[in-house]
C-alpha positions in Angstrom: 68.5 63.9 204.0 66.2 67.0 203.1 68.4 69.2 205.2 71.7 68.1 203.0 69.6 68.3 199.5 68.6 71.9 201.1 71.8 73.0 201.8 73.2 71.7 198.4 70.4 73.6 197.0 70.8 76.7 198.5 75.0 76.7 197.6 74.2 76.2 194.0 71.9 79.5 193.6 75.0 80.7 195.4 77.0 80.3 192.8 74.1 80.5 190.3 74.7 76.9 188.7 71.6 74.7 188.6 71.1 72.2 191.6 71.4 68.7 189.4 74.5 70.3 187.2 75.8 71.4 190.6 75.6 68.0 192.3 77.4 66.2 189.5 80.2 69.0 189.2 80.8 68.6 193.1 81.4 64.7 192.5 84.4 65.4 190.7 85.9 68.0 192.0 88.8 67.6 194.2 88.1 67.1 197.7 87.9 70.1 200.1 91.6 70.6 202.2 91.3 69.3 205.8 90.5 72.2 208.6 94.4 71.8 209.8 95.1 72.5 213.8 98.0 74.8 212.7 98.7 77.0 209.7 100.6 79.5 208.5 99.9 82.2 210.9 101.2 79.5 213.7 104.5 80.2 211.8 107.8 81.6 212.3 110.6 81.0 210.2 114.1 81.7 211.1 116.8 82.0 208.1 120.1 82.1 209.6 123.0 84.0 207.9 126.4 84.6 207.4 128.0 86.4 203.9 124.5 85.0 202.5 123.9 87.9 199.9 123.9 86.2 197.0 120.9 83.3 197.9 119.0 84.8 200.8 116.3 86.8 198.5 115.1 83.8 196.9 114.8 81.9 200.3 112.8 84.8 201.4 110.8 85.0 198.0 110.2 81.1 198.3 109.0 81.8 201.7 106.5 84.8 201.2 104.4 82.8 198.0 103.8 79.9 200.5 100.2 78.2 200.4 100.5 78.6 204.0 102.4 82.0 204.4 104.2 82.4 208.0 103.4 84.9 210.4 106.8 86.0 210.4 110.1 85.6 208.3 113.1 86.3 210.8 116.7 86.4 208.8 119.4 86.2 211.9 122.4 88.9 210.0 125.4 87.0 211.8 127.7 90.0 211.7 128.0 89.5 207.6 130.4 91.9 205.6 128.2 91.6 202.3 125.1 93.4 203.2 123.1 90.6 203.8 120.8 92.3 206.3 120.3 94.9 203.8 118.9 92.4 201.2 116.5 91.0 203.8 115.2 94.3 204.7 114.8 95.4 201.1 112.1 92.4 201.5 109.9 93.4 204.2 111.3 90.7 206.7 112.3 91.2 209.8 116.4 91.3 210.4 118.6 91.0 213.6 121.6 90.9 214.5 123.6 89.8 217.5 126.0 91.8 219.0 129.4 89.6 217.8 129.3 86.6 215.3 127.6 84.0 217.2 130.6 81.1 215.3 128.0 78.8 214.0 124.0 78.4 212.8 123.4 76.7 216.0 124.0 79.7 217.7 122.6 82.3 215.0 119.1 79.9 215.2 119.2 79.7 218.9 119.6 84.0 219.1 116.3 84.1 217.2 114.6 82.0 219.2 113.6 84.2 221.6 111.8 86.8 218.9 109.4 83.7 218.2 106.3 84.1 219.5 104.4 81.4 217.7 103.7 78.1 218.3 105.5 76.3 215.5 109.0 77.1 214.7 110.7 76.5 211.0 114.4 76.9 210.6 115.8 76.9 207.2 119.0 77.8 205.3 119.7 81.0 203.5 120.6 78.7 200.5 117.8 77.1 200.4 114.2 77.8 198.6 110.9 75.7 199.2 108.1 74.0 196.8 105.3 76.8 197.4 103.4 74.0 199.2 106.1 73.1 201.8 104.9 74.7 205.3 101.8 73.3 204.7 103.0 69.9 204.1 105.0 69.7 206.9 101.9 71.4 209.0 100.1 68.3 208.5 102.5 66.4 210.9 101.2 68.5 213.4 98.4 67.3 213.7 99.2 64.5 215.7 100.1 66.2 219.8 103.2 63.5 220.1 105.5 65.7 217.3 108.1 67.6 217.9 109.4 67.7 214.6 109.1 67.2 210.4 111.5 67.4 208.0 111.1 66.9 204.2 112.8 65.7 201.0 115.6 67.5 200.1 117.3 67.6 196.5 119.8 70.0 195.4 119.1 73.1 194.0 121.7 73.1 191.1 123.1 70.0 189.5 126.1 70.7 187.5 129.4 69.6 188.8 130.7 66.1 190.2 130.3 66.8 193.4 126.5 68.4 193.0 125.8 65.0 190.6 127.0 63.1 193.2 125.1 64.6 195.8 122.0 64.8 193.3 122.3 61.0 193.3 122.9 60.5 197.5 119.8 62.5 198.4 117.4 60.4 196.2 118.7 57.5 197.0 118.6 58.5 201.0 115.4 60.3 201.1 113.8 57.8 198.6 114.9 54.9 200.7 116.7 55.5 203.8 114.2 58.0 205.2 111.1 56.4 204.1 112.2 53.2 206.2 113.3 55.5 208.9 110.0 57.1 208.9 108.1 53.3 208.4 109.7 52.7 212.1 108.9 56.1 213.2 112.7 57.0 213.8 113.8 59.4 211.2 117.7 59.7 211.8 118.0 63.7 211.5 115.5 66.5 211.4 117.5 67.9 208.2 119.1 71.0 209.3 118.7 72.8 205.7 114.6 72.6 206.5 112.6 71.6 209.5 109.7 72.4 211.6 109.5 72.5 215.4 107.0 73.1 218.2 108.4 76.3 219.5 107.7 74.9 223.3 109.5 71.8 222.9 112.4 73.6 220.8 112.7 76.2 224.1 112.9 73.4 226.6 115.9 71.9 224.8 117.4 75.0 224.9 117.2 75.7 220.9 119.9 74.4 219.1 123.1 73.8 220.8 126.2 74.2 219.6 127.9 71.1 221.3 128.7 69.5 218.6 128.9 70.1 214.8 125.8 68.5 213.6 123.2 70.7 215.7 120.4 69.2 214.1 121.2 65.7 214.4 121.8 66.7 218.4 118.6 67.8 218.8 116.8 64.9 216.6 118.4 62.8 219.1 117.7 64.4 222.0 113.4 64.8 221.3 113.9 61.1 221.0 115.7 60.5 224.4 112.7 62.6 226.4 109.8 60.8 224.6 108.9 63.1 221.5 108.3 62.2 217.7 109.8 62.9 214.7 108.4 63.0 211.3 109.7 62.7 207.7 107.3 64.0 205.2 108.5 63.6 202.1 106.0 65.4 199.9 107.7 68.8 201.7 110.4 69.6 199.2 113.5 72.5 199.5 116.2 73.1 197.3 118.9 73.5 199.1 122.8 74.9 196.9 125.1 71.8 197.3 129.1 72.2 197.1 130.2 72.7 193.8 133.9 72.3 194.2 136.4 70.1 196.4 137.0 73.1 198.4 133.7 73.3 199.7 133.1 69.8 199.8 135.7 69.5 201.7 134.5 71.4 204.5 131.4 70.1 204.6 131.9 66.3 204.7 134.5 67.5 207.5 132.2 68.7 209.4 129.2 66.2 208.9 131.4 63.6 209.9 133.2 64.7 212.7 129.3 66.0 213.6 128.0 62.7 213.5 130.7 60.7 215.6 130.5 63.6 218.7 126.8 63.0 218.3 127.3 58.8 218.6 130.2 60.2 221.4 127.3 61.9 223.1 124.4 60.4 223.0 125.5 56.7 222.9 124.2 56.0 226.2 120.6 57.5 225.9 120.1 55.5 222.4 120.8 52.1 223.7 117.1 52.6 225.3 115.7 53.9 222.1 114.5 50.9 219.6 115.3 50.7 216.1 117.4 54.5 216.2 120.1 52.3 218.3 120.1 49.4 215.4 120.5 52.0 212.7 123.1 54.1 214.5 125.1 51.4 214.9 125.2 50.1 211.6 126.0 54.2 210.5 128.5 53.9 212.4 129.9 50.8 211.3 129.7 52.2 208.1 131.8 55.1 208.8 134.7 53.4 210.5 134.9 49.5 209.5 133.2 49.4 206.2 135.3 52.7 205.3 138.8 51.3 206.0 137.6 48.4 204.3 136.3 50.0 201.2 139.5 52.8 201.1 142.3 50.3 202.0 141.2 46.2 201.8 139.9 46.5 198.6 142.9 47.5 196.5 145.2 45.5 198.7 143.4 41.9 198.2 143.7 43.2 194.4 147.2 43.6 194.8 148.4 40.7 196.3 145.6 38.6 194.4 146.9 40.1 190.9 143.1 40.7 189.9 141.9 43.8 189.1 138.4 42.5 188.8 138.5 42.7 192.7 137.8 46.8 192.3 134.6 46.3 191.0 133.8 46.0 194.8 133.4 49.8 194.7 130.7 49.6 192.5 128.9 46.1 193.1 125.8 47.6 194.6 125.3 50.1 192.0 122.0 47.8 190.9 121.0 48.1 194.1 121.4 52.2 194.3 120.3 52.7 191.0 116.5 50.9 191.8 115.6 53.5 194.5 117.4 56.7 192.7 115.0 56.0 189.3 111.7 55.5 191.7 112.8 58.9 192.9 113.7 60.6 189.9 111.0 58.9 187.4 108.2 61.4 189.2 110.2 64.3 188.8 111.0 63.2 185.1 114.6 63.2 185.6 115.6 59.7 184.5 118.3 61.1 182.1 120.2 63.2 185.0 120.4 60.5 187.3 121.9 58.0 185.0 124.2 60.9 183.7 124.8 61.6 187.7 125.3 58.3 188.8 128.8 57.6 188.6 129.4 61.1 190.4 127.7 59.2 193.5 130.8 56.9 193.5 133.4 59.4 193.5 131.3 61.3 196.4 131.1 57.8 198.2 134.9 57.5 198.8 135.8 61.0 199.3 133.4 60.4 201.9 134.4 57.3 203.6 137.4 58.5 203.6 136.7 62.0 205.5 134.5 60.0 208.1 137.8 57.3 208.6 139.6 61.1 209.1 137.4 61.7 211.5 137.0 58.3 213.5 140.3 58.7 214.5 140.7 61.8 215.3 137.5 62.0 217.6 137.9 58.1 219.1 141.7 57.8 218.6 143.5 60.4 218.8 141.0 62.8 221.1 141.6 65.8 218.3 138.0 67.0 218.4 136.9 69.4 215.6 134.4 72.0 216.5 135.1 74.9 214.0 132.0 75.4 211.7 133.2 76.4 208.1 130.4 76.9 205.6 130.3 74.3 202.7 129.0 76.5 199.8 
C-alpha cells in the first residue's frame, strides 16, 4: 500500500499537480490503452491497383494518420495507364509493379506478398479510406494466437444514387445483423475483401490469395476455417469503401460476387460439411441465391397473375419491418436516421437486381457448366 501511495506521489510532482488533486483527477480519467501484442510497426499494408488515380491518395492519407501507423504502405501499380504509381510515390509509399497485368486483385495482393516482412498483413482497396482508429481496432483481435484474420464494418463512402442507397441500406443491415451473429458463433462468412488483417505466416502457407475463383477473399475465409484457424469480425474497425454508382458498374460487380460465391460453395462444399454452423449458414445463402431467387423473381408475379391480386406483390417488401429494425440500430449511432429511411426503398430495387444476377449465375456455373472468371472492376 505505501509503495502504490509512493509511486502515485512521486507521478504527481511529475507532472507538478498536488498528490490528493492528482488522485481524484486519475479516477476519472479514461483508462490507460491495453499494452497490445502487435501494433502498428507489426504492419504492412498492401493497396492493390489498377487505373486507381482518382481514390488511391486518400486511401494512402487515411492510412498514414492511423493511431497505429504501419510499418509499411505497399501500393501494387498493376500495369495502370493513369499514373497511378506516380500518385503513390508522390506520397512517400512504396510502389511496385509486376512485370505484365497480374488480371485480378488476387493476383496483384499475392505479388506483394513477398515484400512483406512483418508479421501481420492488411490488404485494402485503393477505393477505400479507414476511421483513423481502424488498424488498431482490428490489432486487438490479435491478441488471441488462434486468429488468422479480422475484418470490420464496412459502409459506403458516398451515398447518392440508387444503387449506393441501396447498398448504404445492405451493409447496415448485414454488418449490423448478419455479421454480429456470424461473429456470436465465431464463423464470420467473409474476411471482407475491401479491408482485412492477416497473420502474414498463415496468409504465406495458403499461398496468399488465389485467384481460383472470383471471390478471393471469401476462398481464403473459407479455407483458414477448413485447416483449424479463426476468423474475427470487429465491428468497431470502420472503412469507406466507393460503391457502384450506376447499373453499369453494378452490373459487374453483382456478376462477379455471385458467380464468386457459387465456385466458392462449388469448391469448398466438401470441406464445410465438417465445419459447424459455416455449413448451416452456407446452405441457407445458397438457398437464397437459387430457390428463394426464382421464387422471389418469377412465383411471385405469377400467383398474382393467375390469382388476379395484386396485393400478392407486396411479398417483395413484406419483411421490410424486419430490415428496417436492424438498419436504424445501425444508423441511429452514426446519426443517420433520415438517410436510411430516405435509402430504404433503394435496398429493394438492389435486392432483385441481385437475386436475379445470382439465378444468372446458378445456372450458368451448376447448369450450364459456363464458368465466369474474368474480373471486371465495379466502380
Amino acid at each position: 500500500m505505501e509503495k502504490n501511495r509512493s509511486a502515485l506521489n512521486h507521478e504527481a510532482l511529475r507532472r507538478n499537480t498536488p498528490p490528493r488533486l492528482y488522485a481524484v483527477l486519475r479516477q476519472f480519467s479514461a483508462p490507460p490503452r491495453p499494452r497490445l501484442a502487435f501494433a502498428g510497426r507489426d504492419v504492412t499494408v498492401i493497396v492493390p491497383a489498377y487505373n486507381e488515380a482518382a481514390s488511391v491518395a486518400d486511401t494512402i492519407r487515411s492510412l498514414q494518420v492511423q493511431t497505429e501507423r504501419p510499418s509499411e504502405i505497399i501500393v501494387v501499380d498493376d500495369c495502370s495507364t493513369d499514373g497511378t504509381g506516380d500518385v503513390a510515390r508522390a506520397l512517400g509509399v512504396t510502389v511496385v509493379r509486376p512485370p505484365r497485368n497480374t488480371g485480378s486483385k488476387a493476383g496483384a495482393q499475392t505479388f506483394a506478398l513477398r515484400h512483406v516482412r512483418t508479421a501481420l498483413t492488411v490488404a485494402i482497396d485503393a477505393d477505400t479510406v479507414l476511421a483513423p482508429d481502424g488498424l488498431e481496432r482490428l490489432l486487438l483481435a490479435f491478441e488471441r494466437p488462434g486468429v488468422a484474420a479480422a475484418c470490420g464494418f464496412v459502409v459506403p463512402q458516398r451515398v447518392r444514387s440508387v444503387w449506393e442507397r441501396g447498398r448504404y441500406i445492405e451493409y447496415l443491415f448485414a454488418f449490423t445483423f448478419y455479421k454480429q451473429v456470424q461473429e456470436y458463433y465465431g464463423k464470420p462468412l467473409i474476411s471482407s475483401g475491401c479491408f482485412s488483417m492477416y497473420r502474414t505466416t498463415t496468409l504465406r502457407d495458403h499461398g496468399g490469395w488465389s485467384n481460383r475463383t472470383l471471390a478471393e477473399d471469401m476462398d481464403l475465409t473459407w479455407s483458414l476455417y477448413q485447416s483449424g484457424h479463426d476468423v474475427r469480425f470487429v465491428p468497431e474497425a470502420v472503412c469507406y469503401p466507393i460503391e457502384p454508382h450506376s447499373f453499369t458498374l453494378m452490373r459487374k460487380q453483382l456478376r462477379r460476387w455471385s458467380h464468386g460465391f457459387l465456385q466458392n460453395v462449388r469448391l469448398h462444399w466438401r470441406g464445410l460439411l465438417g465445419v459447424p454452423y459455416l455449413r448451416s449458414a452456407v446452405a441457407v445463402a445458397v438457398w437464397d441465391a437459387t430457390i428463394a431467387a426464382a421464387v422471389y423473381l418469377m412465383l411471385l408475379p405469377i400467383l398474382a397473375v393467375l390469382l388476379k391480386s395484386p396485393w400478392i406483390l407486396l411479398g417483395y417488401v413484406i419483411d421490410a419491418p424486419a430490415v428496417l429494425v436492424p438498419v436504424l440500430a445501425g444508423a441511429a449511432p452514426r446519426r443517420e436516421i433520415r438517410r436510411a429511411l430516405a435509402s430504404l426503398p433503394a435496398f429493394f430495387v438492389l435486392r432483385t437486381v441481385n437475386a436475379l444476377f445470382f439465378l444468372q449465375a446458378a445456372c450458368a456455373e451448376f447448369l450450364l457448366g459456363r464458368s465466369w472468371h474474368v474480373y471486371e472492376k465495379g466502380h
